[in-house]
C-alpha positions as CSV (number, residue, x, y, z in Angstrom):
1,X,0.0,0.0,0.0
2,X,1.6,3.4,-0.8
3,X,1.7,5.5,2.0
4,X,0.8,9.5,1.5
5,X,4.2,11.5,1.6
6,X,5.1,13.7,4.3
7,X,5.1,16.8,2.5
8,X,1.8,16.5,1.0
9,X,-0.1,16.1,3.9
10,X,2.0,19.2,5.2
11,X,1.2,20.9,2.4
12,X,-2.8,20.0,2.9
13,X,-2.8,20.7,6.0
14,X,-1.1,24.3,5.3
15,X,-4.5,25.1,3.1
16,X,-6.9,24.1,5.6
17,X,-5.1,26.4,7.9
18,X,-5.4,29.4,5.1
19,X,-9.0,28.7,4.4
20,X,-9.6,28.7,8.4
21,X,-8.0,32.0,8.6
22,X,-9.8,33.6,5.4
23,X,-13.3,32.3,7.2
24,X,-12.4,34.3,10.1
25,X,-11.3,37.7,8.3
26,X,-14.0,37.3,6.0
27,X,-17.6,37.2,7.8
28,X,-20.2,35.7,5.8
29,X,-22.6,37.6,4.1
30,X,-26.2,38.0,5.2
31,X,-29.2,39.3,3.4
32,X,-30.5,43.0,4.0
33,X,-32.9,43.2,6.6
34,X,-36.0,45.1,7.2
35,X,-39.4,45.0,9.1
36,X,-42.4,44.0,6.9
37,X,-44.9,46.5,6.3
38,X,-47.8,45.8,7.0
39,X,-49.5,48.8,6.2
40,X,-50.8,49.9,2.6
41,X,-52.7,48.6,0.3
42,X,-52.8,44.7,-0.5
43,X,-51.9,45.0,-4.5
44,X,-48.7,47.3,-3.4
45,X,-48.1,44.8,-0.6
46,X,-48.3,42.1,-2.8
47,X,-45.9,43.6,-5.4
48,X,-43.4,44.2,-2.7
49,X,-43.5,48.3,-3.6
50,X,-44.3,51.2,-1.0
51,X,-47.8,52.1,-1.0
52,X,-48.2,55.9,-0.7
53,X,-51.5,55.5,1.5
54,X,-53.1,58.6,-0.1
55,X,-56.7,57.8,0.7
56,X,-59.1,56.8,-0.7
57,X,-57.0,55.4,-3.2
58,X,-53.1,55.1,-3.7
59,X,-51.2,56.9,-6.1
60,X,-49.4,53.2,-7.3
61,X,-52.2,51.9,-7.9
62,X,-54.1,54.8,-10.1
63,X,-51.0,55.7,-12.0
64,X,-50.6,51.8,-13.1
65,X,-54.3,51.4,-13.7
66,X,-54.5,48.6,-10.8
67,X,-57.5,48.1,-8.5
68,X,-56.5,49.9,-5.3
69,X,-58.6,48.2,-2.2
70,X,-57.9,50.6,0.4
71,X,-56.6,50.4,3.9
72,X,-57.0,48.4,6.7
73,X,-59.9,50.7,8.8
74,X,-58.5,49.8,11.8
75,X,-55.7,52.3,11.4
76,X,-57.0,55.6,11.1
77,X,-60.2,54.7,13.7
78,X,-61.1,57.9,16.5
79,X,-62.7,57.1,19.4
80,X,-65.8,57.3,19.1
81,X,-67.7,56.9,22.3
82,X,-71.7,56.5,21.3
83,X,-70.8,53.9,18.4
84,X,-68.4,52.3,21.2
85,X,-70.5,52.1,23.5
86,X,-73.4,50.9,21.5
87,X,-71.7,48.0,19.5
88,X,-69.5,45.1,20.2
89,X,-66.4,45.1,19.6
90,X,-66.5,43.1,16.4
91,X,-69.3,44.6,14.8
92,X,-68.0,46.6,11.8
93,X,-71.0,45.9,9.2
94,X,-74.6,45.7,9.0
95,X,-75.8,41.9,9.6
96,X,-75.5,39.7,6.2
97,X,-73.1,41.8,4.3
98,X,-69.6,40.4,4.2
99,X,-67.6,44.0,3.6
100,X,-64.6,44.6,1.3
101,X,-61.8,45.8,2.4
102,X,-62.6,49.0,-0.1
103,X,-65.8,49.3,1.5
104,X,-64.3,48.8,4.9
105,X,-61.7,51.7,4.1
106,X,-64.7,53.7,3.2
107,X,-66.6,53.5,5.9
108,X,-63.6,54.8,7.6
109,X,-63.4,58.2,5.4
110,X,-67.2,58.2,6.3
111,X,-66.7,59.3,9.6
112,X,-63.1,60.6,9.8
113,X,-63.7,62.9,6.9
114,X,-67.6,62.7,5.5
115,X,-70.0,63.5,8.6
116,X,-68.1,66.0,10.3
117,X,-68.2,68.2,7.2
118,X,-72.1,67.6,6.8
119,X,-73.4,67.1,10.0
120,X,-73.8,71.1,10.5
121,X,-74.1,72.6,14.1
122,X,-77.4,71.0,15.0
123,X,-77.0,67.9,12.9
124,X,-74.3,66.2,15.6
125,X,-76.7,64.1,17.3
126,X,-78.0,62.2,14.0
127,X,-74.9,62.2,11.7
128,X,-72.4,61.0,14.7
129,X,-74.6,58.9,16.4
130,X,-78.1,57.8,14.4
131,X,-76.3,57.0,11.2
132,X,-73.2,55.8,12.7
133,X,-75.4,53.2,14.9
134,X,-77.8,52.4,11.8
135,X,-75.0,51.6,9.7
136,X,-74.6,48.6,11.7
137,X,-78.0,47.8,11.7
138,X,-79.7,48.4,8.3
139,X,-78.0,46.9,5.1
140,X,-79.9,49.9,2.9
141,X,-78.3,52.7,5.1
142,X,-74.8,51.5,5.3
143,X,-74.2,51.0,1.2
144,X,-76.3,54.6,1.4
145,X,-73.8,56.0,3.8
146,X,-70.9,54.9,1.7
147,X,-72.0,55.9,-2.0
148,X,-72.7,59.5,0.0
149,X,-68.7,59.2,1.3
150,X,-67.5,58.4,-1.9
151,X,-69.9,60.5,-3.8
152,X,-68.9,63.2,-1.4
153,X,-65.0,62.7,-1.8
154,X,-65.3,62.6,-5.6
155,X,-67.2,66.2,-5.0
156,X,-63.3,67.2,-3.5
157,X,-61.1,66.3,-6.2
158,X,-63.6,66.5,-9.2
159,X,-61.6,70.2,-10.2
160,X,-58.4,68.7,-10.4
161,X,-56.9,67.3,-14.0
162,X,-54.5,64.8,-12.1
163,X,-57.8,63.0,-10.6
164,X,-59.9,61.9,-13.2
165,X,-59.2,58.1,-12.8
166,X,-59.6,58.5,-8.9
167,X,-62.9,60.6,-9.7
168,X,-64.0,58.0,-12.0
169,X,-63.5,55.2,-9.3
170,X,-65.0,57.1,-6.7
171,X,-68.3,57.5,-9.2
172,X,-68.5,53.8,-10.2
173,X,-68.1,52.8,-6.4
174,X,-71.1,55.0,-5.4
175,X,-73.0,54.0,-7.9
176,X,-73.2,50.3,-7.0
177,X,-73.5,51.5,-3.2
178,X,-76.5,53.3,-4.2
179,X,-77.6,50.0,-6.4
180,X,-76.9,47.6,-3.3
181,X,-79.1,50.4,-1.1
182,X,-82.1,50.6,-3.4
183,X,-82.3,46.8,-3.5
184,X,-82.6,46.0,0.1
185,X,-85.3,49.0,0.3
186,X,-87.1,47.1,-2.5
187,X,-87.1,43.7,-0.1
188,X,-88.3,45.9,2.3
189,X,-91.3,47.3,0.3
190,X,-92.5,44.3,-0.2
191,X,-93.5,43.6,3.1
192,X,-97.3,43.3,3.9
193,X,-96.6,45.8,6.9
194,X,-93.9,47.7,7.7
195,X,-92.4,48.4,10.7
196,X,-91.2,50.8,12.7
197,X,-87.6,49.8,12.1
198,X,-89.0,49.5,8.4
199,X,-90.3,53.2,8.2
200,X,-86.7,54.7,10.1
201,X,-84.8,52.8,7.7
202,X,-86.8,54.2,4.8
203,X,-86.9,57.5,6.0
204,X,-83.4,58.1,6.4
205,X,-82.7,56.3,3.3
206,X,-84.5,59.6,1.7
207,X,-82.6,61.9,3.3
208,X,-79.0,60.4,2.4
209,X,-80.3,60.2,-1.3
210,X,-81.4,63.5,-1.5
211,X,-77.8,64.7,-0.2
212,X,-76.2,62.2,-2.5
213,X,-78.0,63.6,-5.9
214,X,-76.8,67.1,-4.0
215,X,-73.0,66.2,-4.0
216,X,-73.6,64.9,-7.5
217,X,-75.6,68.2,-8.7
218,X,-78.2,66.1,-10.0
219,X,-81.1,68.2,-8.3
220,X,-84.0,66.7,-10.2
221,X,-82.8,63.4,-8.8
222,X,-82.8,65.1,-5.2
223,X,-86.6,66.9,-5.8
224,X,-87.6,63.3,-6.7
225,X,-86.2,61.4,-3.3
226,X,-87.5,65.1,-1.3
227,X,-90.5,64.3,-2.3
228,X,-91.0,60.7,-1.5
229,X,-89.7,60.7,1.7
230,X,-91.7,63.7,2.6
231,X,-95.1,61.7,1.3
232,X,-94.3,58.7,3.6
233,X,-93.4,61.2,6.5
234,X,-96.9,62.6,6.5
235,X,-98.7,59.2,5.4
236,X,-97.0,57.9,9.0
237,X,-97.4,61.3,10.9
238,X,-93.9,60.5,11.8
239,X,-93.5,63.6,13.8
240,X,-95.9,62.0,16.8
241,X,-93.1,60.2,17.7
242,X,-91.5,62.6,19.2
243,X,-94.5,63.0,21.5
244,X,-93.8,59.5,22.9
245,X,-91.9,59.5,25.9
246,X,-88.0,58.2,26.0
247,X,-88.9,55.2,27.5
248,X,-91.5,54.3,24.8
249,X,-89.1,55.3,22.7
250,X,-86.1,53.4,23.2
251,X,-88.0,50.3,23.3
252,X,-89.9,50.6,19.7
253,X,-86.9,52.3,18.3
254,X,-83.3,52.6,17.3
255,X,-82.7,56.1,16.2
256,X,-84.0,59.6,17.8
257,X,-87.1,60.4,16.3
258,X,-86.5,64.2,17.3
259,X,-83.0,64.2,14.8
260,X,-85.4,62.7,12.1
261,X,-88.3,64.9,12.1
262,X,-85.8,67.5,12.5
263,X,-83.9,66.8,9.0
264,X,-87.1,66.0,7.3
265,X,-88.4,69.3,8.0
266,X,-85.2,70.7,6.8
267,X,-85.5,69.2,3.8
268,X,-88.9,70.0,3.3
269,X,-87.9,73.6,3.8
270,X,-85.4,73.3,1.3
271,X,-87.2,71.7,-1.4
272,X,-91.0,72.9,-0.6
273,X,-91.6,74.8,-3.6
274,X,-90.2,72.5,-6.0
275,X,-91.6,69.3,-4.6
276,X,-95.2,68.6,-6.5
277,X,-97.9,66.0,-6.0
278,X,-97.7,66.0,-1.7
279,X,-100.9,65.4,-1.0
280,X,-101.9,68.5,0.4
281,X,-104.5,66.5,2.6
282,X,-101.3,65.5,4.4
283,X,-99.7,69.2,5.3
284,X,-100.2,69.2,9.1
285,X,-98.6,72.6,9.4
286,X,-101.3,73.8,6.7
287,X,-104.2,72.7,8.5
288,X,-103.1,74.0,11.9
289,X,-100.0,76.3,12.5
290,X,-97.5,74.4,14.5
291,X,-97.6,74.7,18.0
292,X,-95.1,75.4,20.2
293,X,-94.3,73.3,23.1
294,X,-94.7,74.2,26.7
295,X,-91.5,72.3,27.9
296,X,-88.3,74.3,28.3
297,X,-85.4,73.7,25.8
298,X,-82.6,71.6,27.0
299,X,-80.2,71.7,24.7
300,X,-79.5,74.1,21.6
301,X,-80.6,71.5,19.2
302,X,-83.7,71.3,21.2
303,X,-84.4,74.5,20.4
304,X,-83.2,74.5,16.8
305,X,-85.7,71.6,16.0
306,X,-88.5,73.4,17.4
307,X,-87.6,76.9,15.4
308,X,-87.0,74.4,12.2
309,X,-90.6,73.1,12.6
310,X,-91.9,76.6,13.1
311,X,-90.1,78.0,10.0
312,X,-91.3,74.9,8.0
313,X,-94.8,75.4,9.2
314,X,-94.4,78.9,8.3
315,X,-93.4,78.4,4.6
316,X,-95.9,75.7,4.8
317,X,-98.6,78.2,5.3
318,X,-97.6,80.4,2.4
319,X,-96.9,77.6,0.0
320,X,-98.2,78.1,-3.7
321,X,-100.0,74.7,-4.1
322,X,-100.9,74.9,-7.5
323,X,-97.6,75.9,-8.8
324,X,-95.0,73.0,-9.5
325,X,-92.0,74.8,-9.4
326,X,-92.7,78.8,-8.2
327,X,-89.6,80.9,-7.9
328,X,-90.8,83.7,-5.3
329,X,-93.0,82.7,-1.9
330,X,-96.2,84.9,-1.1
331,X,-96.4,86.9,2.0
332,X,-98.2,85.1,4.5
333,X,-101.6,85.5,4.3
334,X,-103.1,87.4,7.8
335,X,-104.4,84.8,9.7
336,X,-100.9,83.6,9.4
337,X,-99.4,85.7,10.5
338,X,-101.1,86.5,13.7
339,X,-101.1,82.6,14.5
340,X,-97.4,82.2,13.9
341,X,-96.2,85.5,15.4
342,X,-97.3,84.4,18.5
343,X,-96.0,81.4,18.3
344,X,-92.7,82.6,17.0
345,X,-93.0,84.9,20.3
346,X,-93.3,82.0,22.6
347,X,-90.2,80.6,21.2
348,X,-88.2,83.3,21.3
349,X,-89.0,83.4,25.5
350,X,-88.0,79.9,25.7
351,X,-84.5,80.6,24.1
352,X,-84.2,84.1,26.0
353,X,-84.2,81.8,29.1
354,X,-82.4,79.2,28.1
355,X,-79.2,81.8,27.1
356,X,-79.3,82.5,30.9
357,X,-79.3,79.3,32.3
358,X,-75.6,78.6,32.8
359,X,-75.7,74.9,33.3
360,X,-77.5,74.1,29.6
361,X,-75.3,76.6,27.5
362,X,-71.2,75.8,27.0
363,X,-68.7,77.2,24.9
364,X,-69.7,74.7,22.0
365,X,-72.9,75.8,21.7
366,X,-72.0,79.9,20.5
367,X,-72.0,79.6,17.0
368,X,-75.6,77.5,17.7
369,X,-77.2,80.6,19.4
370,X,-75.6,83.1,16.9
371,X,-77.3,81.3,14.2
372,X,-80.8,81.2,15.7
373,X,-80.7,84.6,16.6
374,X,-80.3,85.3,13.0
375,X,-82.5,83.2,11.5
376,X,-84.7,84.4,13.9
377,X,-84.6,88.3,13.7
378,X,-85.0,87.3,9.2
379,X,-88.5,85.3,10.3
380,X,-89.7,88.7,12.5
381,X,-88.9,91.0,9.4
382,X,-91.4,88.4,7.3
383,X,-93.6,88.3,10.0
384,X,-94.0,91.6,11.2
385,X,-93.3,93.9,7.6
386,X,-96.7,95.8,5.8
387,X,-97.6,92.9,3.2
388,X,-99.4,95.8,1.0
389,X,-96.7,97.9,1.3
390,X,-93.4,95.7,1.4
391,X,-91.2,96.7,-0.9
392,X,-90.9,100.4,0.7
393,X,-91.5,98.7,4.1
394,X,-88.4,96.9,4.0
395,X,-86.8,100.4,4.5
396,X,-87.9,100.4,8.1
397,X,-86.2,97.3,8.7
398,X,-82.7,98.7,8.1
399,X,-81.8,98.1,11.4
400,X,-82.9,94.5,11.9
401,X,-80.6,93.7,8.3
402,X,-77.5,95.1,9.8
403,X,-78.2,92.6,13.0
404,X,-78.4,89.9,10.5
405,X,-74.9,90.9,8.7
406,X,-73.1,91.7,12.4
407,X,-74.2,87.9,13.4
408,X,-73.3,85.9,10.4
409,X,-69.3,88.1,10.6
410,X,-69.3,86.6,14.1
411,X,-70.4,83.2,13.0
412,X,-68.1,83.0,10.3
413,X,-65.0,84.8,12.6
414,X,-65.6,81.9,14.6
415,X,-65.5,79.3,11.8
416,X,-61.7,80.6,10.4
């Protein structure tokens, strides 16, 4: 057997010793390390590419013509106290609808972004918490409430040349929303007898239309859904509700009736002399001026919905009911005028005390009075001003216009 020679296995063993020695200087190489993202969208996740996260859409994902599904809602979520408090903790959709993560991310902007823009200085309680809470009850209202938050964030970009896919998207989305809505209002129609869930549900599905067909611009559209959701208000006599006390209440209901009648009356003041074919049979507040209430306002929205209903009732009163689409109102006729002048003066007592009781007024509530105070010193000058003479009788209300200019500066001073 031949034996290995000395001096090669001196020689091997030299290497090994040099390749031991080169491992050493020499670490070995590892691959770049970074934490995963886990924010963004799931096609930019997916493509391993940052995601901007410009809401609703990313940037990525428009420029490359890819379908961008949003973010995760859980990011950007405020507390929100009445929905907290109200739901459990898993409850993000209305029951039976499996949610996107699109619509998810929506529903998100709705909130964040959509209802504090519309919801108004009286309109807290029904925007923040009524739709918030129906959302998670009624399959119509939550596809309603997001074609109005996409609808409403298209109405945002729609002047800018950089945004027409984005604006595009935005439509297409609210349009099925509004589809998916108007189907589950159809299941509902079909019922032999509707309920009271049935009739909130239906109700506010009127109001969130008309303000979608608003953001649109489509103000025939917005006449149409005025008009039926004021038909189905009086065919109800919705507004007794809001006689019923809070215990009744809560127990037959999920929403406040007060917010309701309150934004239907709006509306109706909004659209009155546009809206045809109401049965006129129907007009309460034609019938018999609107009364009001002996109980002491508790809140400034408490007394904004009872001013709304007078104002409404007002208009009411002078409608043209022959006329499909009149430009200009009448005066009110005298009988009117009596009849709501002292009602008007009744009201105007009831918020003279409430600005002096301490305890009910705070510092959020300001720009509340110094809006009723000027809607209500306009409703004096219509009330109060010589019908035969009113052109040249407006002169003597000089005074009374220059209130009306020094209170909506102050409003608006406190609004930049």
């Amino acid at each position: 057997m031949v034996q290995p020679s000395k001096t090669a296995d001196a020689g091997q063993s030299k290497i090994d010793s040099n390749k031991h020695t080169d491992d050493k200087a020499k670490p070995k190489r590892r691959r770049a390390w970074a934490p995963k993202a886990r924010t963004g969208c799931m096609p930019c996740r997916i493509r391993h590419v940052k995601c901007d996260e410009a809401k609703p859409f990313c940037k990525r994902c428009l420029s490359t013509g890819r379908i961008c599904d949003g973010f995760g809602y859980h990011q950007d979520f405020p507390s929100f106290t009445p929905l907290i408090n109200w739901l459990p903790d898993h409850s993000t959709t209305a029951p039976g609808i499996q949610a996107t993560q699109r619509e998810r991310s929506m529903f998100s902007l709705l909130y964040t972004d959509t209802i504090p823009q519309v919801c108004g200085t009286f309109g807290h309680k029904f925007w923040k918490t009524d739709v918030l809470r129906a959302t998670q009850v009624y399959p119509a209202i939550w596809h309603a409430c997001l074609a109005v938050a996409a609808m409403h964030e298209r109405m945002k970009m729609i002047e800018s040349e950089n945004a027409k896919a984005a604006t595009q998207m935005l439509y297409d989305f609210s349009l099925r929303q509004y589809n998916a809505s108007i189907r589950h209002l159809l299941d509902i129609g079909r019922e032999n007898v509707l309920t009271g869930d049935d009739q909130e549900t239906l109700l506010m599905a009127s109001i969130l239309f008309n303000g979608l067909c608003c953001l649109q611009g489509d103000v025939q559209q917005a006449i149409i859904h005025a008009r039926n959701g004021l038909q189905l208000f009086y065919l109800w006599r919705y507004w007794e509700q809001t006689y019923q006390t809070d215990t009744r209440r809560r127990r037959m209901s999920l929403l406040s009736a007060e917010s309701l009648v309150m934004l239907i009356s709006f509306t109706e003041s909004q659209f009155m002399n546009r809206v045809a074919n109401v049965p006129t049979t129907l007009l309460r507040r034609q019938i018999i001026p609107y009364k009001c209430s002996d109980m002491p306002f508790a809140s400034i929205t408490n007394a904004y919905v009872e001013f709304q209903n007078l104002y409404t009732g007002l208009l009411s009163a002078t409608k043209f009911s022959d006329s499909p689409s009149c430009i200009t109102l009448p005066l009110p006729r005298a009988e009117h005028r009596v009849a709501y002048r002292r009602e008007f003066e009744v009201w105007a007592a009831k918020f003279e005390n409430f600005k002096q009781q301490s305890a009910l007024v705070t510092e959020a509530d300001t720009e509340g009075l110094l809006l009723l105070e000027t809607l209500l010193t306009g409703v004096e000058v219509c009330l109060y001003v010589d019908i035969n003479n009113a052109e040249l009788d407006y002169d003597n209300y000089e005074s009374a216009f220059s209130r009306i200019v020094d209170l909506a500066e102050r409003v608006l001073s406190k609004r930049s």
